[in-house]
Biotite code that builds the C-alpha atoms (Angstrom):
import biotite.structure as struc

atoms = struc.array([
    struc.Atom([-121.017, -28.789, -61.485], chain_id="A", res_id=1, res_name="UNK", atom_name="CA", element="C"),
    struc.Atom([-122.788, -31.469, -59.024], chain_id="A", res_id=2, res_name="UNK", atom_name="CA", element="C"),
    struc.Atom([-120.524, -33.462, -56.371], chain_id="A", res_id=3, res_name="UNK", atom_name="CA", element="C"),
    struc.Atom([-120.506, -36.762, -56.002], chain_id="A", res_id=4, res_name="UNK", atom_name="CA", element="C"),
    struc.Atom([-119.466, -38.743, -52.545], chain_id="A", res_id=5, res_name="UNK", atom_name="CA", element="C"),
    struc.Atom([-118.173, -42.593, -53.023], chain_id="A", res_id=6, res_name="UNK", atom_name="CA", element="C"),
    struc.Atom([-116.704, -45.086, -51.248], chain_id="A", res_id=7, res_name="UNK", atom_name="CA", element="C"),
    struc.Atom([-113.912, -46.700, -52.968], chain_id="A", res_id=8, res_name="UNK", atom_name="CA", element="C"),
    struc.Atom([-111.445, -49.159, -51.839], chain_id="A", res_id=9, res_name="UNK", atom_name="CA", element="C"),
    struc.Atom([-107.562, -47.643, -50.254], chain_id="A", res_id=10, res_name="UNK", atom_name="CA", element="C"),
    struc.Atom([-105.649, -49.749, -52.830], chain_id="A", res_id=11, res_name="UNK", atom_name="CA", element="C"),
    struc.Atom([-107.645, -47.939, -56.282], chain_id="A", res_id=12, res_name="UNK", atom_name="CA", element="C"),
    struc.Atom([-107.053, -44.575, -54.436], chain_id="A", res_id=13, res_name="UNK", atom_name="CA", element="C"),
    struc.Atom([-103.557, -45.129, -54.366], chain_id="A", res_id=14, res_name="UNK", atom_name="CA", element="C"),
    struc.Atom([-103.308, -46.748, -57.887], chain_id="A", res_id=15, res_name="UNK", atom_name="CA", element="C"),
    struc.Atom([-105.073, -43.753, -59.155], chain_id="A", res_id=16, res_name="UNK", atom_name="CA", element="C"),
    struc.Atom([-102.743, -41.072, -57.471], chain_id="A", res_id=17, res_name="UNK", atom_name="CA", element="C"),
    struc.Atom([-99.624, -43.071, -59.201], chain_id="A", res_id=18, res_name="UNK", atom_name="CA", element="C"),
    struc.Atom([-101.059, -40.979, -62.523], chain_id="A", res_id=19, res_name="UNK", atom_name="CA", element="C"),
    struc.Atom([-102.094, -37.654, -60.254], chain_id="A", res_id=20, res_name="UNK", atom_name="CA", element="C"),
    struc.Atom([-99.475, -34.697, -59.932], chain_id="A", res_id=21, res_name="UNK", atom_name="CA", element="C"),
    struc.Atom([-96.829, -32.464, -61.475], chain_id="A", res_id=22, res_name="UNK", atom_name="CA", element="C"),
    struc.Atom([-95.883, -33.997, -65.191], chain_id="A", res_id=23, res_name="UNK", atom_name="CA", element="C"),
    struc.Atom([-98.420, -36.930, -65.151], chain_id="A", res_id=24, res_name="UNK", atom_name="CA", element="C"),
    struc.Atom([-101.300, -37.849, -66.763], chain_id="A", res_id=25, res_name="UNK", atom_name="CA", element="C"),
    struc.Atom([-104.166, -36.265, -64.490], chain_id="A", res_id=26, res_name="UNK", atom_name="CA", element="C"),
    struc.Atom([-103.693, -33.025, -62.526], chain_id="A", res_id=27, res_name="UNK", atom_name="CA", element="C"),
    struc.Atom([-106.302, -34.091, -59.637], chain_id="A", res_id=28, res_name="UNK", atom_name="CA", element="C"),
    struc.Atom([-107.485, -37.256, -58.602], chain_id="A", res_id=29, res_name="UNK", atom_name="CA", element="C"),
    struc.Atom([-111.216, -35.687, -59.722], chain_id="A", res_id=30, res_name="UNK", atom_name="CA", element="C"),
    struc.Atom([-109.691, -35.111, -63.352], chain_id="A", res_id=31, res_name="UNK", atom_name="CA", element="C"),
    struc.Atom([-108.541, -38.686, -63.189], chain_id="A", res_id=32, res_name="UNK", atom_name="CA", element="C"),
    struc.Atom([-112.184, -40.032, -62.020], chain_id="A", res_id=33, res_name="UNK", atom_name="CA", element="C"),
    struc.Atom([-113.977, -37.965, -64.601], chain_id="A", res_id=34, res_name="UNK", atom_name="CA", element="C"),
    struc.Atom([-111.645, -39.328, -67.870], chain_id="A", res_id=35, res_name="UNK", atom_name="CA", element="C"),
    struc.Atom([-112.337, -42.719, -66.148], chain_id="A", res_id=36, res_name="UNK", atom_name="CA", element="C"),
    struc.Atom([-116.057, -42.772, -66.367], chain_id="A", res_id=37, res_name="UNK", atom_name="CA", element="C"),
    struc.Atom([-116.392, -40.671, -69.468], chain_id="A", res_id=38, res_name="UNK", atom_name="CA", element="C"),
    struc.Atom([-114.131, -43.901, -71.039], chain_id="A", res_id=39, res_name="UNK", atom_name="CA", element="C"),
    struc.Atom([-116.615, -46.325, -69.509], chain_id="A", res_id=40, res_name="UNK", atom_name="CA", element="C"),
    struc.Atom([-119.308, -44.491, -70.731], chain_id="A", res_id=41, res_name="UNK", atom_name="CA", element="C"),
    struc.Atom([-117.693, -44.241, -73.990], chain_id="A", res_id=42, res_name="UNK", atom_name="CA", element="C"),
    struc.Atom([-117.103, -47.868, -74.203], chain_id="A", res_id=43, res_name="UNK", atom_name="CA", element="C"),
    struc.Atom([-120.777, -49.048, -72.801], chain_id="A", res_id=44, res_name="UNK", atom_name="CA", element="C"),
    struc.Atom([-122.806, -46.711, -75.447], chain_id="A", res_id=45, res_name="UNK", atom_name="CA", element="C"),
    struc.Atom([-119.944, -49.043, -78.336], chain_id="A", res_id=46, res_name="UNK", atom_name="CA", element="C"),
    struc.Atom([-121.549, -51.941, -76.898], chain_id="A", res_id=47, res_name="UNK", atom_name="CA", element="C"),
    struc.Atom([-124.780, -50.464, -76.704], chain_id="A", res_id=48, res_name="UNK", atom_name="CA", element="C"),
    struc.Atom([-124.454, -50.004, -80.427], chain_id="A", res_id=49, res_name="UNK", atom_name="CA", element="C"),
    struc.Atom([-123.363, -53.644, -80.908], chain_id="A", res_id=50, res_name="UNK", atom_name="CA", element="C"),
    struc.Atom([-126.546, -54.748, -79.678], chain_id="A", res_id=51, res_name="UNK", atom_name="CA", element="C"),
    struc.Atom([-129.110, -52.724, -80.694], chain_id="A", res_id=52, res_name="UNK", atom_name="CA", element="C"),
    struc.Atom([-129.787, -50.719, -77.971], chain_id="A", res_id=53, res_name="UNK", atom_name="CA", element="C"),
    struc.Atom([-128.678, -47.901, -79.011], chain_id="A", res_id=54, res_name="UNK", atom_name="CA", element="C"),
    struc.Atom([-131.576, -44.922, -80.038], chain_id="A", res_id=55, res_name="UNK", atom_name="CA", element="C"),
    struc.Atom([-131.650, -41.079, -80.075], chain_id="A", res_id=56, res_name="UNK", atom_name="CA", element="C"),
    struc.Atom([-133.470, -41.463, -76.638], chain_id="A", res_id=57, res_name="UNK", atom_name="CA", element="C"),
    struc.Atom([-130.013, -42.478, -75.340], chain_id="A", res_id=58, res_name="UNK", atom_name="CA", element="C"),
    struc.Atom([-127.861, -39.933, -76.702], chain_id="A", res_id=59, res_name="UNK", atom_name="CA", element="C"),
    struc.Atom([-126.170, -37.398, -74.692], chain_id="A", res_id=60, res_name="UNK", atom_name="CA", element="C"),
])
């Protein structure tokens, strides 16, 4: 799997380990980060479809 490198401001980091840990939502903050963009993705190919811009050349 490729690694990515970011810079992201203190105050997300910390809102995103909130959900990170023993009996929450994510188990790392990389788990968290991945469900995050696969959402946006998600939600940008919906609006994609809206507008017509959506084609089998797109699709994953």
């Amino acid at each position: 799997m490729p690694k990515v490198s970011l810079d992201m401001p203190n105050q997300i980091l910390l809102d995103l380990k909130m959900h990170v840990g023993d009996d929450k939502k994510f188990v790392s903050v990389a788990d968290a980060i991945r469900t995050a963009c696969r959402k946006l993705l998600d939600q940008l190919d919906t609006i994609d479809e809206r507008h017509g811009r959506f084609n089998n050349d797109n699709q994953r």
